[in-house]
C-alpha positions, -999 to 999 in steps of 0.1 A, spaced: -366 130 358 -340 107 358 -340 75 380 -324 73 411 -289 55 411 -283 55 455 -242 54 466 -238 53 502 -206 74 512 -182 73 544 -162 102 555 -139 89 581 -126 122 608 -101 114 625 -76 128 650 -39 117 652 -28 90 669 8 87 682 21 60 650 14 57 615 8 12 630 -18 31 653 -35 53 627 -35 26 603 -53 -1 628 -79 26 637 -82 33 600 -94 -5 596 -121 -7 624 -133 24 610 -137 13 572 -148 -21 590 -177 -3 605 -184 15 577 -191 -10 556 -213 -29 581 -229 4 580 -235 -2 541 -209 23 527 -196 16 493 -169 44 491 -149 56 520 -130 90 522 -100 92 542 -87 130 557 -52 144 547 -21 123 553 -36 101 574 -10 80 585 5 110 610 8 138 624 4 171 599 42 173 598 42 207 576 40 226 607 74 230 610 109 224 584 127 196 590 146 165 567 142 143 592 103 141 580 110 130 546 122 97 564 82 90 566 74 93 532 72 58 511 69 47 473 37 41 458 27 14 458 41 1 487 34 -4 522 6 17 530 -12 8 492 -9 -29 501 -24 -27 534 -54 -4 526 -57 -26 495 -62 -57 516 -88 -38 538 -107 -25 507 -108 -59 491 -118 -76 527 -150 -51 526 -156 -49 494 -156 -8 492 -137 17 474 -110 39 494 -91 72 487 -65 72 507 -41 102 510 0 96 510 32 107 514 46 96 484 84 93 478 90 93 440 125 95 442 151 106 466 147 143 470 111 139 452 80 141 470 44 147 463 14 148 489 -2 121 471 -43 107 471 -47 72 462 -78 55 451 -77 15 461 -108 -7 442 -128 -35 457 -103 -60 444 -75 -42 465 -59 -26 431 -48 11 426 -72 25 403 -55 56 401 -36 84 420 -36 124 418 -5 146 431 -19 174 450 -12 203 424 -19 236 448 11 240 475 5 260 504 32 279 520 15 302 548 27 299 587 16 265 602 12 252 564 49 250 550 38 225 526 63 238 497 91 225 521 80 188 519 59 185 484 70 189 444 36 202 424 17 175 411 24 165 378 -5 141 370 -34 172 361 -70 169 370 -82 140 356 -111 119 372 -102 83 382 -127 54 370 -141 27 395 -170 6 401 -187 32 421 -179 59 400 -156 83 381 -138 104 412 -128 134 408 -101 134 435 -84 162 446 -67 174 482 -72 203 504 -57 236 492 -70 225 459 -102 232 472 -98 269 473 -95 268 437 -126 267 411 -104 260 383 -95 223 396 -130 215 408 -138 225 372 -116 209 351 -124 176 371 -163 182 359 -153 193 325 -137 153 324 -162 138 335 -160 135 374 -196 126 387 -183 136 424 -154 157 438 -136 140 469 -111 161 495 -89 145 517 -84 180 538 -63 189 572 -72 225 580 -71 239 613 -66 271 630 -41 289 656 -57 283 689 -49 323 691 -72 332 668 -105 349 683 -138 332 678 -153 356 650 -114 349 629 -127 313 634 -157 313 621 -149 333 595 -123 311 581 -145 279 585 -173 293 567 -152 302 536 -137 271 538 -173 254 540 -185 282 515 -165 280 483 -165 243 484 -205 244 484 -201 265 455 -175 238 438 -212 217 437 -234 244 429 -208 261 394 -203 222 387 -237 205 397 -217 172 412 -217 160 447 -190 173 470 -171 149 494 -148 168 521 -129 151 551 -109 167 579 -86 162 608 -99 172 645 -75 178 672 -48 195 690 -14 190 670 11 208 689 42 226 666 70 201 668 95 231 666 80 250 696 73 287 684 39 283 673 7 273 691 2 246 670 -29 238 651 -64 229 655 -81 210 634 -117 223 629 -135 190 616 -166 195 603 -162 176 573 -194 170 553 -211 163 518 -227 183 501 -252 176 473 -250 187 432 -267 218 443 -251 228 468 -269 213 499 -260 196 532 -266 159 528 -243 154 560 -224 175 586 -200 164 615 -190 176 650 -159 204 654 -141 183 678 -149 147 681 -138 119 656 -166 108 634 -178 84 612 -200 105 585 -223 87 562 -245 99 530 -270 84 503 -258 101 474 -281 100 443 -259 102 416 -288 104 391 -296 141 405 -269 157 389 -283 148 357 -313 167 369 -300 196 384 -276 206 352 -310 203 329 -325 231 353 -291 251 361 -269 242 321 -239 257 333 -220 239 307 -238 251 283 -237 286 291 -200 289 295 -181 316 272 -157 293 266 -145 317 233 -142 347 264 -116 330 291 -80 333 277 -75 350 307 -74 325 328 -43 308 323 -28 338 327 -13 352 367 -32 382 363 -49 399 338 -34 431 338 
């Protein structure tokens, strides 16, 4: 058995507040208490700055979106180099005019960009008109190196998909990170509910189990109303948590409230776990053309 190697992780949950000056100051006390708390990596949820925009079309939203780096780099920058902790941050990132990406950003110790990744799966369902607002990543799935690790970083409707969370393992990523916002219409019966937040909860525990890495997922909570007024807005289910390289629940939080989550992560374990469960070795890897095809028939 290998020895223990401990990182203490910080999911900050966080509902909307009513500018991106206001979600940014909370943002700070709650890294700042985090790190008093001994964390050494902090997760941020889904565009964190504002409101989840992608309810509803309309240009005027692209006037929120900045260059990275830029504004929102240099000030979460300064507050990771003040505590001395890693932060993924997730952005609206202009690129150029009329070119936009919803954007995760991973700010070292020193306050540097370490890397980014361009969320590469674009939902376009009712509530979620993402394909409005974001260009497809361009960037792939490639892990980004820091002191606390190599993160494998991707962002909320990516984590439907095993072939992301996989090709993050395959390069090396000792934990997978999800800056989320996921809700659900306030009509939807309780049983709908449940249903959706255990398959949400579900495939992502899998993500840890098919790739033996630690999973890292933080959500929104709240009531955000539809800014155009046909729908009954969204709300945002919480429950972010970690779950461990096979599988289990290291750390769960509330439905409702905001929440600062916190986990000891042995990142030894994985190590561990794949010599009981080789995966890796095991794949068929002469046997999957298939999959870079729609469908197979």
């Amino acid at each position: 058995m290998s020895r223990a190697r401990t990182l203490r992780v910080a999911l900050v949950q966080e509902r909307n507040q009513a500018s991106a000056g206001e979600n940014l100051a909370l943002i700070e006390q709650r890294v700042a208490n985090a790190a008093a708390r001994g964390a050494q990596l902090v997760l941020l949820q889904e565009l964190h700055n504002g409101a989840y925009f992608c309810q509803h079309q309309d240009v005027c939203e692209f006037d929120a979106a900045e260059a990275i780096p830029g504004p929102s780099t240099e000030r979460i920058g300064a507050l990771a180099r003040k505590h001395g902790v890693v932060i993924v941050s997730s952005l609206f990132e202009r690129r150029a005019a009329g070119l936009y990406h919803n954007t995760a950003v991973v700010l070292e110790k020193d306050g540097s960009i370490a890397g980014k990744y361009r969320k590469m799966h674009i939902p376009d369902d009712p509530g979620f008109n993402e394909k409005f607002y974001f260009t497809p990543g361009d960037l792939g799935f490639h892990p980004i190196d820091t002191s606390v690790g190599r993160l494998g970083v991707l962002v909320c409707w990516d984590q439907w998909y095993t072939e992301g969370a996989r090709l993050m393992s395959l390069a090396g990523a000792e934990l997978l990170l999800y800056p989320t916002a996921i809700g659900w219409d306030p009509r939807d019966d309780e049983s709908e509910k449940t249903r959706q937040r255990d398959a949400w909860v579900t495939v992502q525990r899998a993500h840890a189990v098919a790739n033996g890495i630690p999973v890292l997922v933080a959500n929104r909570v709240g009531h955000e109303a539809d800014p155009s007024g046909h729908g009954a807005g969204l709300q945002f289910w919480g429950h972010s948590f970690v779950a461990g390289p096979q599988g289990e629940l290291l750390a769960v939080a509330g439905e409702v409230e905001p929440e600062i989550l916190l986990a000891d992560l042995d990142l030894r374990r994985s190590e561990d776990v794949r010599r009981i469960w080789p995966f890796l070795r095991d794949r068929r890897i002469d046997a999957y053309e298939n999959l870079v095809r729609r469908y197979a028939k």
